[in-house]
N, C-alpha and C positions, 0 to 999 in steps of 0.2 A: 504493500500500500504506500502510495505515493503520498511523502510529509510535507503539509501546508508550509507553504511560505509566503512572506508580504515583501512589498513595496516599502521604501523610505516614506512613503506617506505615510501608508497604513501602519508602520512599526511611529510613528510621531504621531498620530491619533491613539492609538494604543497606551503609549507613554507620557500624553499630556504635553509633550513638548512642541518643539520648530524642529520643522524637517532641517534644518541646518546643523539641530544639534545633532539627530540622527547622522548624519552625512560625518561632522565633524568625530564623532564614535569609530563610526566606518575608519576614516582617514588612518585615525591613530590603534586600528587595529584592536579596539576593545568592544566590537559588535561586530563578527565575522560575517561576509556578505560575499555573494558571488554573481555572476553576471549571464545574462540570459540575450543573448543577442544585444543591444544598449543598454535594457535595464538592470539594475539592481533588485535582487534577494536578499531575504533574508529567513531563513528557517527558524520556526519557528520555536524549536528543542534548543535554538542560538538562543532567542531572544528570550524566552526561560532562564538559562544559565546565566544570562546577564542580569536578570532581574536579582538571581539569587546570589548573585556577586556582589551586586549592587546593595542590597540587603544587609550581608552579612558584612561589608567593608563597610557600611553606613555612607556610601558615596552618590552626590547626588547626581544626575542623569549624565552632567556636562561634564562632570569631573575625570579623567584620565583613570583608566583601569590598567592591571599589568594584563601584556598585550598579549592575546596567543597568537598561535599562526594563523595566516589570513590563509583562505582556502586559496589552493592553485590558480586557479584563472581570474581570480582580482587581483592577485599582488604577486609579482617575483620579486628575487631580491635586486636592488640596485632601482626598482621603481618606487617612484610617485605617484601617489595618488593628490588629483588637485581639483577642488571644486570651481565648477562653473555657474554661475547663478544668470537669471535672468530668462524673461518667455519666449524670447525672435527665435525662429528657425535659422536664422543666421549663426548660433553659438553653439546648435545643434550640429551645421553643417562644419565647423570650426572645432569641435570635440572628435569629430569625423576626420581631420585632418591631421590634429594634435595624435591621434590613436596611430594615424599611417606614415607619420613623420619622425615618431621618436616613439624606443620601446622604455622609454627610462622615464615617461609620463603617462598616468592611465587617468585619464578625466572624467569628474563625475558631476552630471546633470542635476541641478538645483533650479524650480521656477518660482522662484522668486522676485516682487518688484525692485526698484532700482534705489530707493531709501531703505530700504532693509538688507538689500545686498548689501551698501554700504556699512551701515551697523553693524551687521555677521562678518566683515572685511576688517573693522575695530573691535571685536569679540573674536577674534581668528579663528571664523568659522569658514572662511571662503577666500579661494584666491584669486578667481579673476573675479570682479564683478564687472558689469556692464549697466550703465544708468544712464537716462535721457531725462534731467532734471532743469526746470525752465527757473535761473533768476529773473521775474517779470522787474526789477529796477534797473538789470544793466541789457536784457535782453541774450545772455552770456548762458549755453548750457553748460552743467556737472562742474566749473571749476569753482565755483564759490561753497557751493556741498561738501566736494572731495577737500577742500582746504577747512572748513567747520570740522569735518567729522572726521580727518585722519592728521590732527593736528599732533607734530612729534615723530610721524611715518614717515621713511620714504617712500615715494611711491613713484609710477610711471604713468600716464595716459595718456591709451594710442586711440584715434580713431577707429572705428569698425564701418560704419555706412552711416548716411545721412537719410532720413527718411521724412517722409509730408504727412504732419499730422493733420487734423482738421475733425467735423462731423460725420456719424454715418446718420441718414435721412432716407425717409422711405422713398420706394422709388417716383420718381416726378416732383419728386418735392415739394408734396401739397399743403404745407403748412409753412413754406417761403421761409426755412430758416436758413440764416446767411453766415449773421454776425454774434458774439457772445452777446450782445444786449437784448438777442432774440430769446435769451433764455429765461426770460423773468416775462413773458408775454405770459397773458390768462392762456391757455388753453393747451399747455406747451410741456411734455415732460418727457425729464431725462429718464436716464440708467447713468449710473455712475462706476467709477471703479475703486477698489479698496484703497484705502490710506496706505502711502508709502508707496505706489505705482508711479512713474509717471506720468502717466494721463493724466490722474488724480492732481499731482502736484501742479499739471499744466493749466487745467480746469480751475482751480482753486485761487490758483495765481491772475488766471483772466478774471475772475471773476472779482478780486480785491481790485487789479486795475484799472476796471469798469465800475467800480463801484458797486456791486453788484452783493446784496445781501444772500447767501447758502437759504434762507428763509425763503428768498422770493424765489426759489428755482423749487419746481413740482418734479419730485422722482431723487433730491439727493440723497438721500441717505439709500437709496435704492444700488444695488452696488452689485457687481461683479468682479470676477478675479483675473479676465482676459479678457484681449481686443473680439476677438469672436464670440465670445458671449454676449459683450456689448452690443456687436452689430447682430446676434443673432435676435434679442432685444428687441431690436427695431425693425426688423425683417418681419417676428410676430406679430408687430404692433401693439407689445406692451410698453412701449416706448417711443417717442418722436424725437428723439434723438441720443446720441451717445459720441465722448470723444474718444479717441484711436487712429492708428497709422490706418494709409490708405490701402497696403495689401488686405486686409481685413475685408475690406468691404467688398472686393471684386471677388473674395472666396466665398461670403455669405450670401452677395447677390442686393447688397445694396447700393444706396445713389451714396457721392462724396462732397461735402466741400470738404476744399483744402482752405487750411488758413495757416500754418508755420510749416516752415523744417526745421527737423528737431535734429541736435549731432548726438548718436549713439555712440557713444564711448566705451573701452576697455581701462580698466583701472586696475593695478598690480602693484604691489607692494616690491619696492628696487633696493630689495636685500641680494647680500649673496647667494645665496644656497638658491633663490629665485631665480636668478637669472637666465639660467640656462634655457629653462621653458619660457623665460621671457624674449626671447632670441628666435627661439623655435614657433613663436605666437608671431614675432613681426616678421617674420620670412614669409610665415603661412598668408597672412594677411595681405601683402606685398604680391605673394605670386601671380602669377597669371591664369592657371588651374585655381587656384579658390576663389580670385576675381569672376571667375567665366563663369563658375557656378551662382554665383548670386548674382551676375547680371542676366541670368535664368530666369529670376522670380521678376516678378512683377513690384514694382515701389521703393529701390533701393537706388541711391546715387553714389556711387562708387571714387566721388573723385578727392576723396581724403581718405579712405581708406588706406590702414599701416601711417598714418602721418603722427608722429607723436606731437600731442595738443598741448603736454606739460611732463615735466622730470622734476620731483621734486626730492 
């Protein structure tokens, strides 16, 4: 009889925690996990053992356990394992790269928003984050963030793609929404996305710009945790509008306005023992084979991409 196993979700609903911390567990070899084509395992006779480790050492979730062997096909020795955080199919195809370019990195998927990647980056749960964070005072994305929240770190940030954010609107656009001051109209409601996304933070920020009271917008507290669910939202007509990039909208089959480009950034801590995957990330990013693949997809502008935006 074949022995259940979970998901880094399903074992961080289980445990009360953030999948980060799960992830962060994994890293350091004290919740053994193994790999199923991209995803992550974990058996569940593992995650027992750990509980009653955890128990009997009185250690709480995040705390460093002594490590056993990691099963075969997650870790040999002389690798790393290194999280990636963030939703684009772009870090997907970029963990895809990282796995066929170097055996001495094994990269592990985290969907997480882009102010909480950053925070799991200052709580060393994550090593690359990726954040599309809008200062609405200087018009400046991710560096005024990455400089608040990784104050004392060195860190790198490379561009990854530039993308167009905007609304998704049902199709024909029968209710003529254009501009964010559309969003406080009587008759008018959002979906929103969770706190700490950038959408969220884009949203939030237009709206203090505009003047624009959270009160007077109908649907905010109304929330989802991705671009396609936002636009799927409005595809049902539980919603007359949602903000998200514009790939979203041509997969779910809605109308777009665009109103910014947002700069998608990589952000990596420029320590030693980092750098070698930090090297092996601007190659990839630079090449010509990983450019040609995301100029595949539809909504990416590719012409900063690998350009480093700050070293600090």
């Amino acid at each position: 009889m074949q022995e259940v196993s979970y998901t880094p979700e399903e074992v961080a609903k289980l445990l009360k925690v953030s999948k980060l911390t799960v992830y962060d567990l994994i890293k350091k070899g004290s919740l053994p996990a193994y790999r199923v084509g991209k995803q992550m395992r974990i058996e569940a006779s593992e995650l027992e053992a750990y509980k009653v480790r955890a128990r009997e050492g009185n250690h709480s979730f995040s705390s460093p356990m002594p490590e056993p062997a990691l099963k075969q096909n997650l870790a040999v020795p002389g690798t790393k394992s290194i999280v990636i955080t963030g939703q684009d199919v772009s870090l997907d195809i970029l963990a895809k790269y990282i796995e066929k370019n170097t055996k001495r990195v094994r990269p592990l998927r985290s969907y997480v928003g882009s102010l909480d990647s950053l925070i799991s980056m200052y709580q060393g749960q994550a090593d690359v984050v990726s954040t599309h964070l809008l200062d609405g005072d200087t018009g400046e994305y991710n560096v005024s963030y990455i400089r608040k929240l990784l104050v004392g770190f060195p860190y790198i940030v490379i561009n990854l793609v530039s993308r167009t954010a905007g609304f998704y609107i049902q199709k024909g656009n029968p209710k003529q929404i254009c501009t964010w001051e559309d969003l406080k109209r009587d008759g008018i409601t959002i979906v929103n996305r969770e706190k700490g996304s950038g959408a969220r933070v884009l949203l939030d920020e237009q709206l203090r710009l505009h003047g624009i009271s959270p009160q007077q917008v109908k649907g905010y507290h109304l929330e989802e945790s991705n671009h396609l669910a936002v636009a799927g939202k409005v595809s049902e007509g539980q919603a007359d509008v949602g903000v998200g990039i514009e790939k979203a909208a041509y997969i779910v089959g809605v109308d777009f306005v665009p109103l910014i480009q947002e700069r998608y950034d990589l952000v990596m801590l420029n320590t030693p023992e980092n750098r070698d995957y930090i090297e092996t990330i601007k190659g990839i990013l630079r090449s010509e084979e990983f450019q040609n693949e995301l100029r595949s997809i539809r909504g990416y502008d590719l012409s900063r991409t690998g350009e480093v935006i700050l070293e600090a």
